[in-house]
C-alpha positions in Angstrom: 68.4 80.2 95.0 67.7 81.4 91.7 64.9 83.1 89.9 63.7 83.9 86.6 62.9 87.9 87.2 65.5 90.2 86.1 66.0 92.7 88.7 66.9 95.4 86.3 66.8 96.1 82.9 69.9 97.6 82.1 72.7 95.4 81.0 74.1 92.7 83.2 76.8 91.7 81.3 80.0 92.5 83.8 83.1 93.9 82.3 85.6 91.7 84.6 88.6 92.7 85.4 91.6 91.1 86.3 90.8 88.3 88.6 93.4 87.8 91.5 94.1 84.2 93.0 92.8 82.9 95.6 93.5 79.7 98.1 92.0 76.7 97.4 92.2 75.0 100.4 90.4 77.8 102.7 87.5 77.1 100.2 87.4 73.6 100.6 86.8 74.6 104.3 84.2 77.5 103.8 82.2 75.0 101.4 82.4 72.4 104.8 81.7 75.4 107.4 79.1 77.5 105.1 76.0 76.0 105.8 76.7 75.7 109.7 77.8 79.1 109.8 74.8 81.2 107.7 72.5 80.3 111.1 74.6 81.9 113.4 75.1 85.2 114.6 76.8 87.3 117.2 74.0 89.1 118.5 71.4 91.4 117.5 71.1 95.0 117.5 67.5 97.2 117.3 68.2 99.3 114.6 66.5 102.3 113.3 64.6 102.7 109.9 67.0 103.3 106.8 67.2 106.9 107.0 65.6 109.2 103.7 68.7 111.8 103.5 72.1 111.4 103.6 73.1 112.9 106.6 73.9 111.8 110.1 71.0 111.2 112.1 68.6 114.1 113.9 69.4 114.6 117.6 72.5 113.1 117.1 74.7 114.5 120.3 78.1 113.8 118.7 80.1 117.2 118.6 83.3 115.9 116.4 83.3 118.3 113.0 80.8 117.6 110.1 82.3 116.3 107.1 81.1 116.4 103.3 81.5 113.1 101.1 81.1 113.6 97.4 80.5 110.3 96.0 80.1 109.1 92.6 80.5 110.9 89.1 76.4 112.5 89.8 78.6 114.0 92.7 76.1 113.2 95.5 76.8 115.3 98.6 76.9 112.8 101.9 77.7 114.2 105.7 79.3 112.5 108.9 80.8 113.4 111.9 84.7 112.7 112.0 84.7 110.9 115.0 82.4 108.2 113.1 84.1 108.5 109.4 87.3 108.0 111.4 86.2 104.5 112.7 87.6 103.5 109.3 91.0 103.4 108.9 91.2 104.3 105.1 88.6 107.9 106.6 91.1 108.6 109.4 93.8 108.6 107.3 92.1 110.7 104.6 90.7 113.2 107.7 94.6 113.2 108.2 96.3 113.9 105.1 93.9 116.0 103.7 92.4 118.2 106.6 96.1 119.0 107.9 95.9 122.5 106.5 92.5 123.1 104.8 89.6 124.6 105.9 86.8 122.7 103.6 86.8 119.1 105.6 85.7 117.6 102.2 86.3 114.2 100.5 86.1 113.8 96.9 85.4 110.0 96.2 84.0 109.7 92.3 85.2 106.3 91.7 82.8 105.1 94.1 78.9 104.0 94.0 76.6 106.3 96.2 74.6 103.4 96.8 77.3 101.5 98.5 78.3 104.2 100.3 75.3 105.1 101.8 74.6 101.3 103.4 78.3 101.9 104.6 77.6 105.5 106.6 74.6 103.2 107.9 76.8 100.7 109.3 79.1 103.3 111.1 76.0 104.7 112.4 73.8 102.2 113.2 75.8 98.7 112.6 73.9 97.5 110.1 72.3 98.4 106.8 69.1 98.3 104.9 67.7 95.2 105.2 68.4 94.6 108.3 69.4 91.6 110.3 66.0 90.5 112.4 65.8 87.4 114.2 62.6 85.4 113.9 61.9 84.2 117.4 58.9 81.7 115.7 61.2 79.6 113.6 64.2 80.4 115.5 66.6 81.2 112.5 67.9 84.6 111.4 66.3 86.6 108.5 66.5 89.8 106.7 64.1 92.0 107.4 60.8 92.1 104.7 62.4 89.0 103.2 59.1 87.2 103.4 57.0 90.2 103.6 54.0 90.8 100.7 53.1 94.2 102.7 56.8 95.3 101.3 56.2 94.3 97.9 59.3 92.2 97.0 61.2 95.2 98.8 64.0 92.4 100.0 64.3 90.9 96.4 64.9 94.2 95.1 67.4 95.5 97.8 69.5 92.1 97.1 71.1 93.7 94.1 72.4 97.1 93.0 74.0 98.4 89.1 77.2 99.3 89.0 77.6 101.9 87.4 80.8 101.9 86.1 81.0 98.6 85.4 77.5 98.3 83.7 76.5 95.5 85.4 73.9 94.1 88.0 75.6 92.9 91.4 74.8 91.3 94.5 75.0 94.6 96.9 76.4 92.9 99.4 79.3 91.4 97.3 80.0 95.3 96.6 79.9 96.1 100.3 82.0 93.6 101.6 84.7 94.8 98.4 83.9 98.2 99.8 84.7 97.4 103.5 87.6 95.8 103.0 89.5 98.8 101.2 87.8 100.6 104.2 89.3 98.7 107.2 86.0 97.2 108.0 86.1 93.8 109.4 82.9 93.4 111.6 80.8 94.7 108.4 82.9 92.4 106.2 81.7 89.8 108.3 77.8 91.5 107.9 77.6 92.1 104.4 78.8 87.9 103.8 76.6 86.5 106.7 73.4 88.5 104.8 74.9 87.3 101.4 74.4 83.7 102.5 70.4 84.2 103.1 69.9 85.7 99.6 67.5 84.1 97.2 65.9 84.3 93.9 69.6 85.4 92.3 69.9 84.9 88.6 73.0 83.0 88.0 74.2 85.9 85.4 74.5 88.1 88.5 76.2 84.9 90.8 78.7 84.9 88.1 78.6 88.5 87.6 79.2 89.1 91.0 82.2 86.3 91.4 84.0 88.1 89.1 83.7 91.4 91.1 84.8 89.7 94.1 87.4 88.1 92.7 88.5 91.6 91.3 88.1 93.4 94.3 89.7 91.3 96.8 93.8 90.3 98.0 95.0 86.9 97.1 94.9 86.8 101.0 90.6 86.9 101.0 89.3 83.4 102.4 86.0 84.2 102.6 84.2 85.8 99.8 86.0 83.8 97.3 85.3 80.7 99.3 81.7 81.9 99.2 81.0 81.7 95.5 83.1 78.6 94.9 80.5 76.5 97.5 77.4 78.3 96.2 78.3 76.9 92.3 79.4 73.5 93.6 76.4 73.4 95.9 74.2 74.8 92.6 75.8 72.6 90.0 72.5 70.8 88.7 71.4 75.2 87.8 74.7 76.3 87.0 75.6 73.1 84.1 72.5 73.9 81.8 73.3 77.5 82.1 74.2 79.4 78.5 76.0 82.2 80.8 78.2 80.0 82.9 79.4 78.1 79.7 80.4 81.9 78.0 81.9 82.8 81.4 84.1 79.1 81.6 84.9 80.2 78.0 85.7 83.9 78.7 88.3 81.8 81.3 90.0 83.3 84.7 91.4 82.0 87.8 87.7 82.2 89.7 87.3 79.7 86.8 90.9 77.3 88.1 89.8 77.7 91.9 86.4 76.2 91.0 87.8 73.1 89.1 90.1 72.7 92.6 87.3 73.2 94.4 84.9 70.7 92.5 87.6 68.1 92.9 88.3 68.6 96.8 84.4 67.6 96.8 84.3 64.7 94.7 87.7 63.4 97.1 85.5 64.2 100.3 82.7 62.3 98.8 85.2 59.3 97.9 86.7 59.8 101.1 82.9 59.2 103.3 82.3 56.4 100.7 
């Protein structure tokens, strides 16, 4: 799971914010459920290749009005039809409010990261984002697509993470989507952006934790699955994450990601007693 390459070299220390609380008991059961559920899937689409402009696809034969995104502080220009924008609950009620009596159909979003926002267009689009979901028919499992390709030159490492911007730090990108999706209204690519989280490797454990915090940040008190996520990937990682200087400043920085993982690491230990 972990590697010794940094995937960037700008600053990975992450500037948490308030952690939110989480339940303890649905990650007792994700830790159970999490290594039966990362092989399975709901089915499998054939997807185009990520697309080079941010725009909605050529030869596209929707007909619902165009509508400009400016995303981040660069304010990068994006485009979508409504009719797929509005497949989003948080877009339908921004087409809503704010198209009511204008005549520019725009929507200023500078808080968010252009990155992010372009796997999410890709998703309304396509229904899934760069890498893909591809199902090995040799072996039988489900990958992401160049994972284990040379010819892409450590492509899928690189895609695995993404700098935040305003937060200065290096995430897991689809930790950030899954946040993203979820003040969107996005279940199924909730669902997505976790299953692809779980076949993730080479992850430094600066970014794990780095990226615990975000979720934990970014997430209701009601979330049961991202949370659950990063509490089984530490327990299950313990032997990497004790001898690590990071995790020891992060246990000393404190938070309640910090509480749910001592309740966590005891449910295990009374499971273990428990089979004994």
């Amino acid at each position: 799971m972990f590697g010794r390459r940094s995937y960037s070299e700008k600053d990975s220390r992450h500037r948490a914010g308030k952690a939110s609380s989480s339940s303890s008991r649905s990650a007792k059961r994700s830790f159970r459920d999490h290594a039966a559920s990362k092989s399975q899937t709901a089915g499998s689409q054939k997807l185009q290749q990520k697309p080079n402009v941010d725009s909605p696809p050529l030869g596209s034969t929707l007909t619902s009005p165009i509508i400009t995104i400016v995303v981040g502080r660069e304010q990068r220009l994006f485009a979508a039809h409504e009719d797929v924008l509005c497949l989003s609950p948080f877009f339908a009620a921004a087409c809503r409010g704010q198209f009511r009596e204008a005549h520019a159909r725009r929507i200023d979003m500078p808080e968010e990261e252009p990155e992010i926002f372009s796997s999410v267009l890709e998703y309304l689009y396509k229904g899934d984002y760069y890498p893909r979901l591809s199902y090995n028919k040799r072996r039988d499992i489900w990958e992401l697509e160049d994972a284990n390709s040379t010819a892409s030159g450590g492509r899928g490492s690189v895609e695995s993470t993404v700098y935040h911007n305003a937060l200065g730090a290096v995430l897991l990108k689809d930790t950030v989507i899954y946040c993203t999706a979820d003040k969107y209204g996005l279940e199924e690519l909730k669902r997505l952006a976790l299953r692809k989280q779980g076949l993730q490797t080479g992850i430094q454990c600066s970014t794990i934790l780095a990226s615990a915090r975000y979720a934990y940040a970014n997430t209701p008190d009601s979330d049961s699955k991202l949370r659950a996520h990063y509490l089984a990937l530490i327990i299950r990682s313990r032997a990497t994450f004790k001898r690590s200087g990071t995790m020891q400043q992060e246990m000393e920085h404190g938070g309640k990601l910090f509480f749910d993982l001592f309740v966590a690491m005891c449910n295990h230990m009374d499971d273990i007693v428990g089979v004994a």
